[in-house]
C-alpha positions in Angstrom: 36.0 1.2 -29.9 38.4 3.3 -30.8 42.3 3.1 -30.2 42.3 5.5 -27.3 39.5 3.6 -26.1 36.3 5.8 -27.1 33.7 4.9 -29.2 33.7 6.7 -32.2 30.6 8.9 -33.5 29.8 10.0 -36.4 28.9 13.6 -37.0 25.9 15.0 -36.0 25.5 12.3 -33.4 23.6 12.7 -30.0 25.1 11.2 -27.6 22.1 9.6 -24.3 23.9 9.2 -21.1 22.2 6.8 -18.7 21.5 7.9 -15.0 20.1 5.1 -13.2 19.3 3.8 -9.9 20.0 5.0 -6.7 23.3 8.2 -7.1 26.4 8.2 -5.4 29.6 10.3 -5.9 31.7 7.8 -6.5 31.3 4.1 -8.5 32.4 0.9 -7.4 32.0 -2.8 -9.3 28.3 -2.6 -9.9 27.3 1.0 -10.3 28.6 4.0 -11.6 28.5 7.4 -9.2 28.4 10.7 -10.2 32.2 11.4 -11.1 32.2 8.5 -13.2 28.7 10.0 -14.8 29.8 13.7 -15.1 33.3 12.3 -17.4 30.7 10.6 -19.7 29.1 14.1 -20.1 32.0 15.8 -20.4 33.2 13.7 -22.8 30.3 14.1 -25.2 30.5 17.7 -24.9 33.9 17.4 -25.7 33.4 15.5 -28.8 33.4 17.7 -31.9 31.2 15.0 -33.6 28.5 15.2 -30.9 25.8 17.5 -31.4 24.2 17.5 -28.0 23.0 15.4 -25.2 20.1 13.4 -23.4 20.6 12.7 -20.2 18.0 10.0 -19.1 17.3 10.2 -15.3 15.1 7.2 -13.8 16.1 6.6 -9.8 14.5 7.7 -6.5 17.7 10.1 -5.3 20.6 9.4 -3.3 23.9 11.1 -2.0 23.9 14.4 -1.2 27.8 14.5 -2.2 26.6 13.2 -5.4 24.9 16.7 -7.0 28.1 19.2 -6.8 29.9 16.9 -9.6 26.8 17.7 -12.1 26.7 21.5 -10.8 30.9 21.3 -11.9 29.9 20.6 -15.1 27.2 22.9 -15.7 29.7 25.3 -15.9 31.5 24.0 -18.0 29.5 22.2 -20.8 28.8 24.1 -23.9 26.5 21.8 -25.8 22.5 21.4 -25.1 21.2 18.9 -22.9 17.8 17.5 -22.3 17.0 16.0 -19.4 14.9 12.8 -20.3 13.1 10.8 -17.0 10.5 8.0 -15.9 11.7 8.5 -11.9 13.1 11.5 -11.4 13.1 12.4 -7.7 15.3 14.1 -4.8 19.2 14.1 -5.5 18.3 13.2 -9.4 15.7 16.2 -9.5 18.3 18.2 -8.0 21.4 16.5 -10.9 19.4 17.2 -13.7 17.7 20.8 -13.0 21.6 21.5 -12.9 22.5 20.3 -16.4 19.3 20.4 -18.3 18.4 22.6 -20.9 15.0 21.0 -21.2 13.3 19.0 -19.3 10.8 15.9 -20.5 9.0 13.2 -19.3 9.2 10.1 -20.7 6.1 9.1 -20.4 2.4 10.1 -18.6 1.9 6.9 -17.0 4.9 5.8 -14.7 7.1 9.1 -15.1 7.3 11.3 -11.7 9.3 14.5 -10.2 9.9 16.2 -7.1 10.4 15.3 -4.0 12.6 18.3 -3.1 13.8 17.6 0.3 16.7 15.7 2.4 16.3 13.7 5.0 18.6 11.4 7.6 17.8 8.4 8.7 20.3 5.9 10.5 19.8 2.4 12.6 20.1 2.8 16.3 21.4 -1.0 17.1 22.7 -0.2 20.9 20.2 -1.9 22.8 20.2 -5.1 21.2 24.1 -4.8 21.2 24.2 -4.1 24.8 21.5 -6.9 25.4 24.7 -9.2 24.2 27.6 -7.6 26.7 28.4 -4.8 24.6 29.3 -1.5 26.5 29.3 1.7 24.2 32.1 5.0 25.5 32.3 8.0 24.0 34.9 10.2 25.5 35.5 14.1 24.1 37.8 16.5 25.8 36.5 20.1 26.8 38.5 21.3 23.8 35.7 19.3 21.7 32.9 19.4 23.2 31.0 19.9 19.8 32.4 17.6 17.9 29.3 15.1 16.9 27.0 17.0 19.1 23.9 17.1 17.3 24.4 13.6 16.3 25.0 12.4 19.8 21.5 14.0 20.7 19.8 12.7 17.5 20.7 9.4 19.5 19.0 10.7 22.5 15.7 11.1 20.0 16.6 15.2 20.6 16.4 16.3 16.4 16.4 19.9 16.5 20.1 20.7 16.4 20.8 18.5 13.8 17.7 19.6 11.8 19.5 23.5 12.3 22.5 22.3 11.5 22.6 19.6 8.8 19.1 19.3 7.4 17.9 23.0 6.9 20.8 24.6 5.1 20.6 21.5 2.9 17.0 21.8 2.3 17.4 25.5 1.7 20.1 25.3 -1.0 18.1 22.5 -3.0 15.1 24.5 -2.8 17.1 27.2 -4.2 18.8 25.6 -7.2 15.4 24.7 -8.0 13.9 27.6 -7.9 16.4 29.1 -10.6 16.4 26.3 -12.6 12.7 26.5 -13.1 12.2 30.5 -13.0 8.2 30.2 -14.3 7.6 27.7 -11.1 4.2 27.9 -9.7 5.8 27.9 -6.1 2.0 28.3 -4.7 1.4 24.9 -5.2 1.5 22.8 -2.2 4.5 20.7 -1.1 5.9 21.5 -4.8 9.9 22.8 -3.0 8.4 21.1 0.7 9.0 17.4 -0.8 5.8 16.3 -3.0 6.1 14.3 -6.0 4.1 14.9 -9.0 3.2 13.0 -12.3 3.5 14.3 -16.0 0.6 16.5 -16.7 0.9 17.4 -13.3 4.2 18.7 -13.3 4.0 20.4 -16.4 1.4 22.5 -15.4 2.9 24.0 -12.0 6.2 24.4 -14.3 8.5 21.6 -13.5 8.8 20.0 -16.1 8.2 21.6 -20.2 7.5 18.5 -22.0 6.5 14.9 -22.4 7.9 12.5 -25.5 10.0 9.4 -25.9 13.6 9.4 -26.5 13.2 9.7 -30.1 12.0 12.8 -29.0 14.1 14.0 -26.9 17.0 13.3 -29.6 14.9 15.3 -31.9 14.9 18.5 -29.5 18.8 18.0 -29.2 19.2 18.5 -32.6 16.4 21.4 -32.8 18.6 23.2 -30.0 21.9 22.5 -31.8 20.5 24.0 -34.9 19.3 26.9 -33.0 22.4 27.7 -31.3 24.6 27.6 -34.3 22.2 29.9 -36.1 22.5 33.0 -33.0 26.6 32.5 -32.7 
């Protein structure tokens, strides 16, 4: 480490960028969020002795709030990234479509993408609480008679407002950044934007993902891309 804190590289270097476990906007004390992530990446960008990235994605999704950091720096990075990933599914499907130049599978055993979809779930713990002496009062003026309406019916099992309101334009704008992130999708195949998962060979074929290879690999195509770009400057 260096004085300012960094560790140096040396030039040519690739720099691989962990994204693990379930992704939130912001870290705490045992795992880094998406801010936290995004500097990392910014900072190999930065780097005039880093060539390129890989950006290893294994985690089952997370945070809505957690994809617009990576779609910041999308527009911003100037070096190529691949997108290396065993799990690769929902809000880290949506996170890496967003950065990647490339995208690989680790693997054709474990790896699997997709599951392009949101979804809200909460614990309704009223009845039990009420069972011990609690009463529950919600009070709202005319002047907000919206405010936390379609959550208040979610409560009353009535989903539809919510689904309008929350869940569909949600759904809608992942379904779109995938879509032009992956232009030669084979959006015929079933449940492939609707929230299916699929494995390697799989997802190759209906065109989300190009490529399968270990992170040696994946390096390997970095440097390929880096080389590539400097030639057509």
């Amino acid at each position: 480490m260096n004085e300012d804190g960094g560790i140096p590289a040396p030039k040519g270097s690739v720099a691989v960028i962990n994204i693990k476990g379930a992704l939130i906007k912001e870290g705490d004390w045992c795992t880094y969020g998406a801010l936290e992530i995004v500097d990392a990446l910014l900072a190999a960008d930065r780097n005039p002795n880093i060539i390129g990235t890989v950006a290893y994605f294994d985690g089952p999704g997370g945070a809505v709030s957690a994809v617009a950091p990576f779609q910041a720096f999308a527009k911003l990075k100037t070096k190529p990234i691949i997108g290396l990933y065993d799990q690769c599914c929902s809000a880290h499907l949506w996170a890496m479509l967003a950065i990647s130049d490339h995208v690989m599978a680790e693997n054709d055993i474990s790896a699997i993408i997709g599951s392009c979809g949101v979804v809200l779930s909460f614990a309704d713990n009223r009845e039990y609480l009420e069972k011990l002496g609690y009463k529950f009062h919600e009070i709202y003026p005319e002047e907000s008679k919206a405010k936390n309406e379609a959550f208040t019916l979610a409560l009353e099992g009535k989903y539809d407002l919510i689904k309008k309101e929350m869940l569909s334009p949600l759904a809608i704008k992942f379904q779109d950044a995938v879509k032009a992130a992956r232009p030669n999708l084979k959006l015929d195949e079933p449940g492939i934007i609707t929230g299916k998962t699929f494995f390697t060979d799989h997802a190759i074929e209906i065109g989300l993902t190009d490529s399968k290879g270990t992170l040696t690999d994946a390096i390997e195509r970095v440097k390929i891309m880096s080389e590539m770009k400097s030639l057509y400057k």
